[in-house]
C-alpha positions as CSV (number, residue, x, y, z in Angstrom):
1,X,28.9,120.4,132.0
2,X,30.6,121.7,135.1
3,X,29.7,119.7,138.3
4,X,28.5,122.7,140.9
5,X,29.0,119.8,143.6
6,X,31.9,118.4,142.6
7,X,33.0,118.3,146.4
8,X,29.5,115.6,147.2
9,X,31.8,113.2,145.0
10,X,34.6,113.3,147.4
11,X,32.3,113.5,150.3
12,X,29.7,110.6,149.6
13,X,30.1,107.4,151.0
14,X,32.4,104.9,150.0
15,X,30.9,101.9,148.8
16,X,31.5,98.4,149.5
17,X,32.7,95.7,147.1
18,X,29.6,93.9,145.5
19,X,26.7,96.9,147.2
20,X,24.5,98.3,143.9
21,X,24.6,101.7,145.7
22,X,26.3,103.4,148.5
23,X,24.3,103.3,152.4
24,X,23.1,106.9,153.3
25,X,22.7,107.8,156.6
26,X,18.8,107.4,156.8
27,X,16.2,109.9,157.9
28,X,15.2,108.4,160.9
29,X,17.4,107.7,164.0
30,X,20.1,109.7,165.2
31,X,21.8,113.3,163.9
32,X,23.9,112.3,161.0
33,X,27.3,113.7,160.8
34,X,27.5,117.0,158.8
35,X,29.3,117.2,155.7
36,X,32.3,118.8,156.0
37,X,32.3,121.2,152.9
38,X,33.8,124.4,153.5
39,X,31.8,126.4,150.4
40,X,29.3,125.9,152.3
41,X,30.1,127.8,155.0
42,X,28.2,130.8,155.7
43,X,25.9,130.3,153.4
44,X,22.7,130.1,155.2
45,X,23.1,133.3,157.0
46,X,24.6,134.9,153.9
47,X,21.6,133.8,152.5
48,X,19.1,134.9,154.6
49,X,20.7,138.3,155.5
50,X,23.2,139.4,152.5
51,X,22.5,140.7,149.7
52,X,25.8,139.5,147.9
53,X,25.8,136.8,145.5
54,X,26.5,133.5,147.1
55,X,29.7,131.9,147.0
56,X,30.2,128.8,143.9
57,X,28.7,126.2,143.5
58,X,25.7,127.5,145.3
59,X,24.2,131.0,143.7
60,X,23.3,129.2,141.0
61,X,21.2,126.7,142.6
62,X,20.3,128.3,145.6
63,X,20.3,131.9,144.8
64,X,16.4,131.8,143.0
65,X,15.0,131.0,146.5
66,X,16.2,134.0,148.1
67,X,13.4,136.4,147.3
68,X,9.8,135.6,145.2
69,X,9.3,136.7,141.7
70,X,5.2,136.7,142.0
71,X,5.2,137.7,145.2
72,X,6.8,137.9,148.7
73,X,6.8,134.3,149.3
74,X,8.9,131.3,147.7
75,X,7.5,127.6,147.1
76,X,10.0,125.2,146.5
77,X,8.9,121.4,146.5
78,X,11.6,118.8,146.5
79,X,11.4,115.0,145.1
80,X,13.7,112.1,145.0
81,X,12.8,109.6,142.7
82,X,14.6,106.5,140.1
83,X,15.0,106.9,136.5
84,X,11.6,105.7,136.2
85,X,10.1,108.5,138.4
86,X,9.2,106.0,141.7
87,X,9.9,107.8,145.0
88,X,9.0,103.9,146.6
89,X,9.0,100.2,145.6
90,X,5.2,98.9,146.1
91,X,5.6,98.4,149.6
92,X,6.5,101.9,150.7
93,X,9.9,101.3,150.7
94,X,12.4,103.8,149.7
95,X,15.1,104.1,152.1
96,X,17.8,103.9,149.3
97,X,16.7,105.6,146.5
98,X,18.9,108.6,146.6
99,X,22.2,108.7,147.9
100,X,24.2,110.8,150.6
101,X,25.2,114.0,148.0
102,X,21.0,113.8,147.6
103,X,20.6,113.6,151.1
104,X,22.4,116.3,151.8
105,X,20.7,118.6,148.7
106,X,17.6,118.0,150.7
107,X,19.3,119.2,154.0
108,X,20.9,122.0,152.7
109,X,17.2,123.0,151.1
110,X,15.9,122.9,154.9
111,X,18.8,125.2,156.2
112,X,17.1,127.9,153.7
113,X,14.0,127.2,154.2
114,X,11.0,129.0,157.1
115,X,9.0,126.1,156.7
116,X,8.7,122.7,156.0
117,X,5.1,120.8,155.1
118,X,4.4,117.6,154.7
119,X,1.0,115.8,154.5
120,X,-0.4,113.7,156.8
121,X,0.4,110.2,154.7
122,X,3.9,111.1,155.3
123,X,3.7,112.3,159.1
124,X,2.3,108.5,160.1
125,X,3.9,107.1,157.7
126,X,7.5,108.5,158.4
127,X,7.7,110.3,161.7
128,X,10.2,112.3,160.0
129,X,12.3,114.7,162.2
130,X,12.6,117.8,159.0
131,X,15.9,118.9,160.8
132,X,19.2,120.1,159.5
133,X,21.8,117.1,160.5
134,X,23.5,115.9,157.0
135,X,25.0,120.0,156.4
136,X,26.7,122.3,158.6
137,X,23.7,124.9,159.6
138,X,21.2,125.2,162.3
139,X,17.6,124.1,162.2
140,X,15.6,127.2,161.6
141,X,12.9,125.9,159.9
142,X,9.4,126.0,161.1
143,X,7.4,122.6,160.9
144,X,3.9,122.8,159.1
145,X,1.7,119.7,158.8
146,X,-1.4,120.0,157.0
147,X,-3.8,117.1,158.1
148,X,-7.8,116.9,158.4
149,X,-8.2,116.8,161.5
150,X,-5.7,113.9,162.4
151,X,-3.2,114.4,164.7
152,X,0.1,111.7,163.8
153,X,1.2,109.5,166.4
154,X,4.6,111.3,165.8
155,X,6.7,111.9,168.5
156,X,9.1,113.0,166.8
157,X,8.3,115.3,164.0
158,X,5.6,117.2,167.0
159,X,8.6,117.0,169.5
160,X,9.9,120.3,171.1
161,X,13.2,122.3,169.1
162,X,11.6,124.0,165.8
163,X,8.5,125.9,165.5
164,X,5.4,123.5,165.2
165,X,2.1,124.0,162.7
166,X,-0.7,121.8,162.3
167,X,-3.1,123.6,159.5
168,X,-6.5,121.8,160.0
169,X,-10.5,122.4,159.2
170,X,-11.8,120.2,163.0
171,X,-10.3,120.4,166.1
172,X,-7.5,117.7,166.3
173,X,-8.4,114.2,167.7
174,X,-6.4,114.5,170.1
175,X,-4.8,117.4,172.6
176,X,-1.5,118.6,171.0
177,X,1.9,119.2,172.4
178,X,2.4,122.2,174.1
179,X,3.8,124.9,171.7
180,X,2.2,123.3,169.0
181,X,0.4,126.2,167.0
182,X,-2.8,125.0,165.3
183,X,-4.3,127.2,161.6
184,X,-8.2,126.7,161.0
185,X,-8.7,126.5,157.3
186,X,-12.5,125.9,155.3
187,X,-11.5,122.8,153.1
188,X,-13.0,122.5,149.9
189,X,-14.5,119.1,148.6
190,X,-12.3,117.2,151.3
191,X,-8.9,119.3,150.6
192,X,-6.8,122.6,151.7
193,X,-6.6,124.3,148.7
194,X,-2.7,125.3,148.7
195,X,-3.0,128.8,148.1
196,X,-5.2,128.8,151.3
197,X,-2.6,127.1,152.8
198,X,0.1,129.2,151.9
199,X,-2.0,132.6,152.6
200,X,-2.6,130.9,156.1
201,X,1.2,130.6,156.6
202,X,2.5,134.0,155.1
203,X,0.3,135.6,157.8
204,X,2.2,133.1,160.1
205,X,5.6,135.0,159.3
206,X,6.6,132.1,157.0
207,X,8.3,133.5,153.5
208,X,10.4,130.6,152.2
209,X,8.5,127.3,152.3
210,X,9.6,123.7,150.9
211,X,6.8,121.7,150.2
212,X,8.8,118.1,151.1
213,X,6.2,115.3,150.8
214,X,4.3,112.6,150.0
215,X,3.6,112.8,146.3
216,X,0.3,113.5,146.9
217,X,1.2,116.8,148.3
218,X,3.7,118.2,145.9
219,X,1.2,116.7,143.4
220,X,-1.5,118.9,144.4
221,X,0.6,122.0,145.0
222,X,2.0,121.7,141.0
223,X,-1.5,121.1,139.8
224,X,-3.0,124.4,141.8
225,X,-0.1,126.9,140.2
226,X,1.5,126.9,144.0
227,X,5.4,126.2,143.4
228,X,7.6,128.4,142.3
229,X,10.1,125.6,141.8
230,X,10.8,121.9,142.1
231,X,13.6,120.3,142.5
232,X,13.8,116.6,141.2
233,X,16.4,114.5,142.1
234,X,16.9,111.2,140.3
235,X,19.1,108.4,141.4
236,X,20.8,106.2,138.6
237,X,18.3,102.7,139.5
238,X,15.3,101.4,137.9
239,X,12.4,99.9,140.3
240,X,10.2,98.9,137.6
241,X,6.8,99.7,139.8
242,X,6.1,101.4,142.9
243,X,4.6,104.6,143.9
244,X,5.3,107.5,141.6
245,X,6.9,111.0,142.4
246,X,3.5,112.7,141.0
247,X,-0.2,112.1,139.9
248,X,-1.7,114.7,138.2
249,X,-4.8,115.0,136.0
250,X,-4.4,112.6,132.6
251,X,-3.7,114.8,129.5
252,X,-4.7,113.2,126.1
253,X,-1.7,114.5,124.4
254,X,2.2,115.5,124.7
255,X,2.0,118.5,123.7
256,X,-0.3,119.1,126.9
257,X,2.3,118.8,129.5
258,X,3.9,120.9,131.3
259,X,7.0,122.2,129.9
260,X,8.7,123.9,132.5
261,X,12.4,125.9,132.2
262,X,15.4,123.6,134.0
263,X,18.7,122.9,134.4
264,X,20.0,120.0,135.3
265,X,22.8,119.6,137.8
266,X,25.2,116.5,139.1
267,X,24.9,115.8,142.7
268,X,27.5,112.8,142.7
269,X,26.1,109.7,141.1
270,X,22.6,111.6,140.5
271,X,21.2,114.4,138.7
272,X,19.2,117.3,140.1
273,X,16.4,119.0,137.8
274,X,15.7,122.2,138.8
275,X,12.3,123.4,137.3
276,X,11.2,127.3,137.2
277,X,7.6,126.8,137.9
278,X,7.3,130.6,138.6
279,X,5.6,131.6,135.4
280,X,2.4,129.3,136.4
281,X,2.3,130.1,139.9
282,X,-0.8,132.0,141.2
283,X,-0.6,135.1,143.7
284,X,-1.1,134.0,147.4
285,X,-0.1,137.6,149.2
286,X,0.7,141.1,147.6
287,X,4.0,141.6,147.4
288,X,6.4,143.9,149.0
């Protein structure tokens, strides 16, 4: 099988005699150097505002999130998980599960991207920053959190630079930042439902969104028919427990689950699964 990202292989890190796995720039701290890969630029604003294909590797991967199939908006989630589907050991940890060439997948998803949400497990869990530092491409992405009410202690991920959502059904605990726009939604038993939450954003101006975490997030987009894709990401390590990438309802047989179309793709040492989800997923906005 041709390797669309043959040149991550060159690019990842090198790794040290005796290490099980190379030491990706993390999430948190500073802006991590981008990848110097020149297919890859021009992209993003090819992307957004072309209507030619986009160059190899990256039509074949990238080129489904450019416009929606069901209707005007695109849902991509994103996971990176081990070989036995954990996206953290026990503990939480999971700092070195994927490596830089899946790092820099995820990046690369956020240079494409309106909007990012993430759940409010993740926001005080993480304080992650959801900006573009591991490619070569501005940070155009809008940031959406989707809590109950809770504001997260997150200096960070609420700090000034992107546009800044906060979908919630109370006022927030506490005063947000300035700039920070906040969306009233009814919940229903406890929870958003997703296509509320996407509705809420399309009227926002938000078109392409990547649904980035925790697992209970993504989890209940997939189960509500509210991705058009997912993007998996497995690194070549077992963890034998921890927390896994998703928790749907139990089925009682195998011929119950969901069976989606995808391809599978090497990203350096790992493989990425992209799934076409689009079949299942419900209307949230008429289409153009």
């Amino acid at each position: 099988m041709a390797d669309p990202y043959v040149l991550d292989k060159e690019l990842s890190h090198q790794r040290p005699a005796g290490s099980g796995r190379p030491d990706p720039a993390p999430d948190r701290g500073g802006a991590d150097a981008p990848a110097a890969d020149s297919s890859w630029a021009g992209v993003p604003d090819l992307f957004r505002n072309g209507t030619d294909p986009l160059p190899s590797p990256w039509e074949a991967i990238f080129g489904p999130l450019r416009r929606g199939t069901v209707d005007d908006l695109v849902v991509l989630a994103q996971l990176g998980q081990s070989l036995d589907g954990r996206i953290a050991t026990s503990s939480g940890h999971s700092k070195y599960i994927n490596g830089a060439a899946g790092l820099d997948h995820l990046h690369r998803i956020r240079a494409l991207v309106d909007g990012i949400v993430v759940g409010i497990g993740t926001a005080l869990a993480d304080d992650p920053q959801l900006t573009v530092r591991r490619v070569a491409a501005p940070t155009r992405a809008g940031l959406v959190i989707p809590p109950r009410g809770r504001r997260p202690a997150a200096p960070r991920l609420l700090g000034p630079g992107v546009r800044r959502v906060i979908v919630t059904g109370v006022p927030p605990q506490a005063a947000c930042p300035d700039g920070v726009e906040v969306v009233r939604l009814a919940p229903e038993r406890g929870r958003f439902a997703p296509a509320a939450i996407l509705a809420a954003l399309a009227g926002l101006g938000f078109r392409r969104l990547l649904i980035e975490g925790g697992a209970q997030t993504i989890s209940h987009f997939l189960s509500a028919g509210c991705l058009d894709r997912l993007h998996v990401v497995v690194a070549p390590i077992i963890l034998g427990s921890g927390r896994p990438s998703l928790v749907l309802e139990p089925i009682e047989r195998a011929d119950q689950a969901m069976r989606p179309t995808a391809t599978a793709y090497p990203i350096g040492e790992e493989v990425l699964f992209d799934c076409d989800l689009a079949p299942q997923r419900v209307a949230v906005v008429r289409a153009r």
